[in-house]
ROLUMRO-594899 format. One record per residue (C-alpha): residue number from 1; residue in one letter; x, y, z. Coordinates in nm, 2 decimals, padded with zeros to 4 digits. Example, Ala and Ser with C-alpha at 12.3 -4.5 7.8 and 13.67 -1.06 7.14 Angstrom:
BEGIN
    n  res    east   north      up
    1    a   01.23  -00.45   00.78
    2    s   01.37  -00.11   00.71
END
This chain:
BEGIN
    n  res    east   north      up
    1    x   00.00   00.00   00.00
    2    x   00.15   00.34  -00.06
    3    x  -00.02   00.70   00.09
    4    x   00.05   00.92  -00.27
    5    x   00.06   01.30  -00.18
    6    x  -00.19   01.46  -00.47
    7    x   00.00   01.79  -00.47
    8    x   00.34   01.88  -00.46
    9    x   00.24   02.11  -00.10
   10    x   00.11   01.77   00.06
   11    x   00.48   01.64   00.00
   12    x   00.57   01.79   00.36
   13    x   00.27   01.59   00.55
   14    x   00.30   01.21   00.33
   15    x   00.61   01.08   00.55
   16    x   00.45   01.18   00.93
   17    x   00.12   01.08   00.80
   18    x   00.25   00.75   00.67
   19    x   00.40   00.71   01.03
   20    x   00.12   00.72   01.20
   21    x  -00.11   00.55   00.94
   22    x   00.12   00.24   00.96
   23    x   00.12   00.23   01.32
   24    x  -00.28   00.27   01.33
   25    x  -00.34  -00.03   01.10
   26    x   00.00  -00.22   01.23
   27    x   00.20  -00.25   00.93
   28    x   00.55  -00.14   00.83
   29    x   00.66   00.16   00.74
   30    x   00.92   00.19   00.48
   31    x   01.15   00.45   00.35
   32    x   00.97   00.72   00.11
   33    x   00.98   00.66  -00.30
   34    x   01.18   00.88  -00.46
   35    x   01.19   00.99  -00.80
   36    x   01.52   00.89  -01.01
   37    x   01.71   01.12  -01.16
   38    x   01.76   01.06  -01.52
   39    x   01.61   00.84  -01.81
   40    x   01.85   00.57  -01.79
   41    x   01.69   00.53  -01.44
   42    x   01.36   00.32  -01.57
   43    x   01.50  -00.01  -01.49
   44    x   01.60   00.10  -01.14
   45    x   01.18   00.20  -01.09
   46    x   01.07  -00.13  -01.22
   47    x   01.30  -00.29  -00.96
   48    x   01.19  -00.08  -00.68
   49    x   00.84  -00.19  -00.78
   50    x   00.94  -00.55  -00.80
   51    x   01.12  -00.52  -00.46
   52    x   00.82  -00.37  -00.30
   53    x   00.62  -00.64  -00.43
   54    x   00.85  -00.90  -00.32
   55    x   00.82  -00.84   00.06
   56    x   00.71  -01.04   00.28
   57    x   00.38  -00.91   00.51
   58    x   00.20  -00.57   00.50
   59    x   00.37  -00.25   00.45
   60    x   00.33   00.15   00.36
   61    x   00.57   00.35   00.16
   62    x   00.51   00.74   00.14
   63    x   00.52   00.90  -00.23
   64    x   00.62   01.26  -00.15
   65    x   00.52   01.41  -00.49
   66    x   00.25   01.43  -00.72
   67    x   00.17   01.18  -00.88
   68    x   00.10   01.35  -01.21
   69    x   00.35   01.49  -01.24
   70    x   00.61   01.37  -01.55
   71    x   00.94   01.24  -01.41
   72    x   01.36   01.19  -01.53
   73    x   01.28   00.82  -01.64
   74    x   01.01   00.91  -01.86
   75    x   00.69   00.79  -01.72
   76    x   00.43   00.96  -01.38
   77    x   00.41   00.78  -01.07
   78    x   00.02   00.74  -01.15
   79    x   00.10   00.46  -01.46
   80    x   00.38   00.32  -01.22
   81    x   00.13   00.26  -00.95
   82    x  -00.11   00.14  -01.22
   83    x   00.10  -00.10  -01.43
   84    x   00.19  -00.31  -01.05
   85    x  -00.15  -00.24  -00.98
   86    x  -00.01  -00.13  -00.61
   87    x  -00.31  -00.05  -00.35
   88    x  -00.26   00.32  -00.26
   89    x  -00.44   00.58  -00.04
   90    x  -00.47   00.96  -00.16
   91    x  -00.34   01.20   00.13
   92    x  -00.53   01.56   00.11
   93    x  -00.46   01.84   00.38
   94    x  -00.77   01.95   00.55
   95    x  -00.77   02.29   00.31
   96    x  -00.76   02.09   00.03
   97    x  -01.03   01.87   00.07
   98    x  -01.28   02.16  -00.06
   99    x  -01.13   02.18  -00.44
  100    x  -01.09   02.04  -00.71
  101    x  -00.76   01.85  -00.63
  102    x  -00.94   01.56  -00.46
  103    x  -01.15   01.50  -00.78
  104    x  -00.88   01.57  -00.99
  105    x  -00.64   01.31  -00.80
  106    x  -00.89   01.07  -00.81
  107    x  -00.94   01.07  -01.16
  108    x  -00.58   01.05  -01.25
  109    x  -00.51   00.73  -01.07
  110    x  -00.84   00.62  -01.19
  111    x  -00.73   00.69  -01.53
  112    x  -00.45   00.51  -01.47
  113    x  -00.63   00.19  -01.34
  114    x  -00.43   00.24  -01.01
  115    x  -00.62   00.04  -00.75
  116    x  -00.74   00.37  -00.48
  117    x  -00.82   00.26  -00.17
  118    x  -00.95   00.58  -00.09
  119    x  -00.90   00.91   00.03
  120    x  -00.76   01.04   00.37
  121    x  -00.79   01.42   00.49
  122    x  -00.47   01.49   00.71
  123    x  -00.57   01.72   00.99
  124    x  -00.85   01.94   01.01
  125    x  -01.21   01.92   01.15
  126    x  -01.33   01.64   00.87
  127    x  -01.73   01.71   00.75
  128    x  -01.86   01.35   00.66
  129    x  -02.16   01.52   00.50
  130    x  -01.92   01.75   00.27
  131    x  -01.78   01.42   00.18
  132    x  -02.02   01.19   00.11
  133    x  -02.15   01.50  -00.12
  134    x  -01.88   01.51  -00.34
  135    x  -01.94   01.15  -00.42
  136    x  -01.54   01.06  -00.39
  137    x  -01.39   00.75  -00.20
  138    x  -01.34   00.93   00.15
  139    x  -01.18   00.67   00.45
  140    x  -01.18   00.91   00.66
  141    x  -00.92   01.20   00.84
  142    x  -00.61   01.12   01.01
  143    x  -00.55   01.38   01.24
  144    x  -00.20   01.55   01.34
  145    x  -00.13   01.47   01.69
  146    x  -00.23   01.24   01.92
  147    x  -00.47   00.94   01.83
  148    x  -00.83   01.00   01.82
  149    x  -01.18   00.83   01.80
  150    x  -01.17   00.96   01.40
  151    x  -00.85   00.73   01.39
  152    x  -01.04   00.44   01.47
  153    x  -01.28   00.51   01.22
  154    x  -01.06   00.57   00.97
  155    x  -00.87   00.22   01.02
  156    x  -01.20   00.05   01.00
  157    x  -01.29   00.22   00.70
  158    x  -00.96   00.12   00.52
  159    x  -00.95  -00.21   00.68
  160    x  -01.32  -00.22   00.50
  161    x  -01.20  -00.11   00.15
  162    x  -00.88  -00.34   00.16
  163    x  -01.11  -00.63   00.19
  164    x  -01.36  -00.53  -00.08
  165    x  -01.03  -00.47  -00.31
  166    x  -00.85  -00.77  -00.23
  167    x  -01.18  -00.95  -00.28
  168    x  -01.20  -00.81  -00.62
  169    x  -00.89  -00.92  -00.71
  170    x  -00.91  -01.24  -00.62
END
């Protein structure tokens, strides 16, 4: 599973927030993703990807970019994430969530037949009403701090979609 930042101003949040998503769920946290550096660098993705897939148990790995956005080796993270069909979770900061970056996210890795788990707000007062409104795949809010009763919601909820996906897949 990997928590994608869907802008480039998330990119701050995605490693604390992957910290204390893994530890809510009880999985491993690994290392960020990072982009390479050049074209020549393609194989070196694919092998990441293989590696990640290779592990043994459950894990999270933060991607602190966007996405979208083009990179050295010649491809976005979004048809990365897509091709290994890797679970991932979309992390929007609380003044965010009102855009059109959540929609726009969403459609990307959609796009990109990434399997999305769903959506996570990090921090902020979360409105489950605005939410469900917008019609997107909302788990929930993970907020910045100590744990909270919205944490336990949120785990359920993801512990929820995981099933339904795995299910799918099976």
């Amino acid at each position: 599973m990997l928590v994608g930042a869907a802008a480039a101003a998330a990119a701050s949040g995605v490693e604390p927030a992957a910290g204390r998503l893994a530890a809510l769920i009880g999985v491993s946290a690994l290392p960020p993703l990072q982009a390479a550096t050049d074209q020549r660098a393609q194989a070196g993705v694919d092998a990441l990807m293989a590696e990640l897939l290779g592990r043994d148990g459950s894990w999270l790995v933060p991607l602190p970019q966007d996405p979208g956005r083009f990179q050295p080796w010649g491809g976005r993270w979004s048809e990365l994430l897509g091709a290994w069909r890797q679970p991932t979770v979309l992390l929007i900061e609380d003044h965010q969530a009102d855009g059109g970056l959540p929609s726009a996210s969403t459609a990307l890795l959609q796009c990109c037949n990434v399997p999305l788990l769903g959506l996570i707000q990090w921090g902020g007062s979360f409105d489950p009403e605005a939410r469900r409104r917008d019609g997107l795949p909302w788990l929930g809010c993970l907020a910045q701090g100590t744990g909270t009763d919205a944490d336990q919601v949120l785990a359920l909820s993801l512990k929820q979609r995981w099933d339904r996906i795995a299910a799918e897949a099976k």
